[in-house]
C-alpha positions as CSV (number, residue, x, y, z in Angstrom):
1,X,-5.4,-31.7,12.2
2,X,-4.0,-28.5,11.1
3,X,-2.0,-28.7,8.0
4,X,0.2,-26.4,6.1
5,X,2.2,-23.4,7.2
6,X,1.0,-21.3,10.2
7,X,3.3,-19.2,10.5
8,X,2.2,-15.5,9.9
9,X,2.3,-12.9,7.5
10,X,3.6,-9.3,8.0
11,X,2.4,-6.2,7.3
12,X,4.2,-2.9,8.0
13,X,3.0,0.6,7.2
14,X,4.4,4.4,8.4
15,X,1.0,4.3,10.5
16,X,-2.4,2.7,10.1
17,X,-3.0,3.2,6.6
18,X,-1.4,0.4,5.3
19,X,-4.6,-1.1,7.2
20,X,-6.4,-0.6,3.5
21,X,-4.0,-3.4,2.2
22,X,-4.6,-5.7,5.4
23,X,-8.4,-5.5,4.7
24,X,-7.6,-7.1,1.9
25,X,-5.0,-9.4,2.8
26,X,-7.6,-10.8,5.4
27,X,-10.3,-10.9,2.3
28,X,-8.1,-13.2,0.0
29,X,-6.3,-15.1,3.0
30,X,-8.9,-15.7,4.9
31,X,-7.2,-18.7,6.5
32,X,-3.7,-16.6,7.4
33,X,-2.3,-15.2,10.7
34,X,-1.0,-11.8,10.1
35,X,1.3,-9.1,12.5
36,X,0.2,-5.9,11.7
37,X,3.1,-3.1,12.8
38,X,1.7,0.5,11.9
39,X,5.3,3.1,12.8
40,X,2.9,5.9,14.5
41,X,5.4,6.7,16.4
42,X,7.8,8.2,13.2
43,X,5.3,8.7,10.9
44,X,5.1,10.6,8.5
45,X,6.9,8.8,6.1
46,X,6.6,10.2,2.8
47,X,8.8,13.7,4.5
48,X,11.6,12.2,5.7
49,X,14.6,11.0,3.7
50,X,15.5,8.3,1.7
51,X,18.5,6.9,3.9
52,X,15.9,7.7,7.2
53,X,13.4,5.6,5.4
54,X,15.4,2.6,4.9
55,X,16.6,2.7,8.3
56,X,13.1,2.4,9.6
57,X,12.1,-0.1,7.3
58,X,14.8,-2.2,8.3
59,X,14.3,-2.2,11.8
60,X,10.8,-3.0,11.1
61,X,12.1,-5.9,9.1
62,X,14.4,-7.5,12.2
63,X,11.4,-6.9,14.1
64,X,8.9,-8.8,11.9
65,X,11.6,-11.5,11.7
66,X,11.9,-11.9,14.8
67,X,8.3,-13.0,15.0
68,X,8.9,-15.8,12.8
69,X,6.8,-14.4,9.5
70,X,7.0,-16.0,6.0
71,X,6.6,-13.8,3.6
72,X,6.6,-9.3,4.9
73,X,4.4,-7.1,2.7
74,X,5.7,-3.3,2.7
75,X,1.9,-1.8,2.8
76,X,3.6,1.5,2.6
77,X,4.3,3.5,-0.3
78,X,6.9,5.3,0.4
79,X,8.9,2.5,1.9
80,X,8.1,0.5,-1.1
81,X,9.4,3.0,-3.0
82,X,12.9,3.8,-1.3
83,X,13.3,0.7,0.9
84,X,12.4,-2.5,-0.7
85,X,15.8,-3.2,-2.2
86,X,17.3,-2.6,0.8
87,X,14.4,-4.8,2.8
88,X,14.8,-7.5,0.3
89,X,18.6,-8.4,0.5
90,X,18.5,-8.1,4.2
91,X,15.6,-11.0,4.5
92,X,15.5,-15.0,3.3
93,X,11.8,-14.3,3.3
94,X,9.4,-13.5,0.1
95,X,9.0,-9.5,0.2
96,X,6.2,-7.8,-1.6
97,X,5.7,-3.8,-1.8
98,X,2.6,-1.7,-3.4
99,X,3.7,0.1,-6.0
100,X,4.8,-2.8,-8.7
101,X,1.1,-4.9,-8.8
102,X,-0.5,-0.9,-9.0
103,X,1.7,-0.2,-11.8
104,X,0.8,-2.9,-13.2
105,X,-2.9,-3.1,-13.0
106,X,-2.8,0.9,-13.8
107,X,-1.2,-0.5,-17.3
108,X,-3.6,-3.5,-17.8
109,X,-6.7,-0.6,-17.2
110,X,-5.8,2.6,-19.5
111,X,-7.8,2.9,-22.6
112,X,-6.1,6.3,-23.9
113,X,-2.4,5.9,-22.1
114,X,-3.3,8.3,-20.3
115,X,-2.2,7.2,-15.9
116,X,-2.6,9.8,-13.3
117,X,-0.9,8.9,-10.2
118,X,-1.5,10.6,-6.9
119,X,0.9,9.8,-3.5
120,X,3.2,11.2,-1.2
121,X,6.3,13.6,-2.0
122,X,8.9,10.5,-1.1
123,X,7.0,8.4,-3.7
124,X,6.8,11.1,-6.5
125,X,10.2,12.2,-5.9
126,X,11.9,8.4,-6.3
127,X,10.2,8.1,-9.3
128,X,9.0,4.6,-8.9
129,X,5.9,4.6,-10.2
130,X,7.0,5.7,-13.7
131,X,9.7,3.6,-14.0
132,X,7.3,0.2,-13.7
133,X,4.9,1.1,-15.7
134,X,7.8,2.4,-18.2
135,X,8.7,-1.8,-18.0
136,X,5.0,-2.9,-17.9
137,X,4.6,-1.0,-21.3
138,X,7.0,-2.2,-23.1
139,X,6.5,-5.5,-21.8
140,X,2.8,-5.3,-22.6
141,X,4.0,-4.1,-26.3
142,X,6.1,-7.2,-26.9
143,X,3.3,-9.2,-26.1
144,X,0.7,-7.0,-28.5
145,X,-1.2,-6.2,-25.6
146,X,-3.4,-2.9,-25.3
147,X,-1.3,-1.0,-28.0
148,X,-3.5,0.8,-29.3
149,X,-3.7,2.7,-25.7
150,X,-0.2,2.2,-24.9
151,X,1.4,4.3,-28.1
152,X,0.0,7.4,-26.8
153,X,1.6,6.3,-22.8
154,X,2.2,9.0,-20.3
155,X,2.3,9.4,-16.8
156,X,1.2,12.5,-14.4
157,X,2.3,12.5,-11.2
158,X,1.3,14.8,-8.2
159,X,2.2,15.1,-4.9
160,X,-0.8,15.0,-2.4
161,X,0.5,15.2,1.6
162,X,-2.8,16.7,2.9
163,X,-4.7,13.7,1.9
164,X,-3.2,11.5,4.4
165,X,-4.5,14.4,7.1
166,X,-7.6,14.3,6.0
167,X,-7.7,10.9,6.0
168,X,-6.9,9.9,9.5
169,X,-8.6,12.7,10.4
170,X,-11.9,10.7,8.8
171,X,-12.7,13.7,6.7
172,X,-13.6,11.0,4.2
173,X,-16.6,13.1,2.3
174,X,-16.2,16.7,3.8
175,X,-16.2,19.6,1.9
176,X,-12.6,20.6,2.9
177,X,-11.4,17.3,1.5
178,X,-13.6,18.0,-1.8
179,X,-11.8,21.4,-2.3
180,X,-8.9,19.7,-1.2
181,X,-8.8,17.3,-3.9
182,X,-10.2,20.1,-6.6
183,X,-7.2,21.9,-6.1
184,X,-4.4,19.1,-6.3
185,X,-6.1,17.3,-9.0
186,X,-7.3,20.4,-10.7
187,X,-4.1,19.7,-14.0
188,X,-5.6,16.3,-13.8
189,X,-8.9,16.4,-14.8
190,X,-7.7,18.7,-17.7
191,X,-5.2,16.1,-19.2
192,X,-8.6,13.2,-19.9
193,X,-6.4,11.0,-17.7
194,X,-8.3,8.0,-17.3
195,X,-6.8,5.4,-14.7
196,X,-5.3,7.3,-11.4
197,X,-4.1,5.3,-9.1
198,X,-4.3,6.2,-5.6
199,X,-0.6,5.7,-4.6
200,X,-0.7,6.0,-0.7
201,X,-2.3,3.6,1.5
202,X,-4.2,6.4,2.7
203,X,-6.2,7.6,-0.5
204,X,-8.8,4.9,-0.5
205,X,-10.4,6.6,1.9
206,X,-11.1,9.2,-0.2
207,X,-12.6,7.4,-3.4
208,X,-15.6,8.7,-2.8
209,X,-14.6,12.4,-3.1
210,X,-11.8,11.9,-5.6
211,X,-13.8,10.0,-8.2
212,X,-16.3,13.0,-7.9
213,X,-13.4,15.5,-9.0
214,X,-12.1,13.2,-11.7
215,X,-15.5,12.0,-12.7
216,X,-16.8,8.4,-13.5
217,X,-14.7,7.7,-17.1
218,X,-11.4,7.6,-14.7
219,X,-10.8,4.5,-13.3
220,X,-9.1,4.7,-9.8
221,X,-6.4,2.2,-8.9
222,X,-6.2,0.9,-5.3
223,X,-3.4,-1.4,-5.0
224,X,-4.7,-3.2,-2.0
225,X,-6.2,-5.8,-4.0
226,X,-3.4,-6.4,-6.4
227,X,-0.9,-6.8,-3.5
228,X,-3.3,-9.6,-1.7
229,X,-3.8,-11.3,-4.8
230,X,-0.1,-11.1,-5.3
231,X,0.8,-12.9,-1.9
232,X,-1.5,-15.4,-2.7
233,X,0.4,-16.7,-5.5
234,X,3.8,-16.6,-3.6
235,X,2.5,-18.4,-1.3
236,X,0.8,-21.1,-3.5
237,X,3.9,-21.1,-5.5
238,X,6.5,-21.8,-2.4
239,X,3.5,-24.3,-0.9
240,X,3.4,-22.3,2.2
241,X,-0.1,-21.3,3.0
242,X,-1.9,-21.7,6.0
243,X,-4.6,-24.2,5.2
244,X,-5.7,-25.1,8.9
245,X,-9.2,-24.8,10.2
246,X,-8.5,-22.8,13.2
247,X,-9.3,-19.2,13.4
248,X,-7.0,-17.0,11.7
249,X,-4.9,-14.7,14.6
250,X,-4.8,-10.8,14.0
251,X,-1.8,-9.3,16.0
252,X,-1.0,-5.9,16.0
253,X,1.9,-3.9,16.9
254,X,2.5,-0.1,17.1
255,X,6.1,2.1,17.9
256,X,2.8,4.9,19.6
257,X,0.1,4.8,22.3
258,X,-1.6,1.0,21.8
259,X,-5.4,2.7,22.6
260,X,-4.6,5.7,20.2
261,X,-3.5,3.4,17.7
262,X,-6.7,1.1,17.7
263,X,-8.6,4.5,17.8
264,X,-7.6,5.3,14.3
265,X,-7.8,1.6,13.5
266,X,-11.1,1.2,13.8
267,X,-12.9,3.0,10.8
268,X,-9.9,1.9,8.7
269,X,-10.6,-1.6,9.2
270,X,-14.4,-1.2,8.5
271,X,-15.7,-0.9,12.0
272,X,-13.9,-3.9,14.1
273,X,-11.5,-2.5,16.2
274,X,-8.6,-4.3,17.2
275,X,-8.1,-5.2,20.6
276,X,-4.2,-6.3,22.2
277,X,-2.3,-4.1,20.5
278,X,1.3,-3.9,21.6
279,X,3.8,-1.0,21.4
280,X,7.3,-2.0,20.3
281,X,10.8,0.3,21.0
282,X,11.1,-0.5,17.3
283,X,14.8,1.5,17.7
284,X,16.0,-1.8,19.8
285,X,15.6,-3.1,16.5
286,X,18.6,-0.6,14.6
């Protein structure tokens, strides 16, 4: 007999690359349902304005609620970063965002105080970002923790918008992305940052060509496996996880064309495609 709470988790993202976090939500919660809405329809996200931003988010929100989910990851950065106050007062339910565990492991990582961290103009601009890991130092100081690193902190951040391009375009390791990435990073790999972390959902896709312009001694962050690990221990804590023995159900949910959608999907989810996808007149939801 299936025991514990079945009830599924959601996942939101501007598009589909919030689909690097679900890989591994599904690796650590093996045992979870999860809805899966990527915004295709609106995206990009990390142009638009702060006020648009929360809007969608919030819509997304009603819309995730009303299909009865227990805890709503914001696999997005730059909703995370201008909507998750907004998304959290509105909901009952646990809310978790990407930029907090990234700060934090970004913090945990450094050896020289030296964080790089590489996203979207929304996400640069609010600021986010430096203002964690501002609290995870001085946290980490009280506690005597990495200080020898942490008295020389700093934090470099850079806009990177043609990343996400190049991304869903799966120009994962091509030699535009390479110059691409030369060029954007170039201040970077002067400064002897090393931990970067890749502050868009998107940028994983591209650790193959950004570690090769920031060379092996920097440590990439992908927050993906922070924010799993992080729902797993809300969920432990609030004794709601799914602990059934039937297979796990993968829904998904798009405001774009459903067959365009699992198009781009595919390679972001390492190969299965999904099948069933739904579009949603996520605006019914304002």
């Amino acid at each position: 007999m299936q025991k514990g709470d079945n009830r599924p988790i959601g996942i939101f993202d501007s598009g589909i690359g919030g689909l690097t976090v679900l890989k591994e939500v599904w690796k650590w919660l093996p045992k979870e349902n999860t809805i899966y809405f990527g915004d295709s329809g609106r995206m990009p996200y990390g142009t638009k304005s702060h006020d648009t931003i929360v809007d969608f988010s919030l819509q997304i929100t009603r819309f995730l609620e009303s299909k009865n989910v227990k805890l709503l990851v914001i696999a997005c950065n730059s909703a995370s970063a201008h909507s998750y106050e907004a998304v959290k007062n509105s909901t009952s339910i646990p809310v978790v965002e990407v930029i907090t565990p990234g700060a934090q492991k970004a913090v945990e990582e450094t050896r020289n105080g030296k964080i790089g961290v590489i996203a979207t103009r929304a996400t640069v601009t609010s600021g986010l970002y430096k203002e964690v890991m501002e609290t995870e130092k001085r946290k980490a100081l009280s506690k005597h923790q990495n200080e020898k690193a942490l008295l020389h902190f700093s934090v470099t951040q850079k806009a990177c918008p043609l990343f996400v391009s190049l991304a869903e375009e799966g120009w994962w390791d091509h030699q535009i992305t390479r110059l691409t990435a030369e060029e954007y990073l170039k201040e970077m790999t002067k400064e002897n940052i090393d931990t970067l972390v890749l502050g868009c959902t998107h940028y994983p896709l591209l650790t193959d060509v950004i570690q090769s312009v920031m060379g092996e001694k920097t440590k990439l962050i992908n927050a993906g496996e922070s924010v799993a690990k992080r729902v797993l221990e809300i969920l432990r804590a609030k004794g709601i996880e799914n602990d059934g023995n039937t297979p796990s159900e993968k829904l998904f949910f798009t405001s774009d064309d459903p067959l365009m959608f699992e198009s781009q999907a595919a390679p972001f989810l390492g190969g299965g495609r999904p099948e069933g996808t739904k579009k949603i007149h996520i605006e019914e939801y304002g």
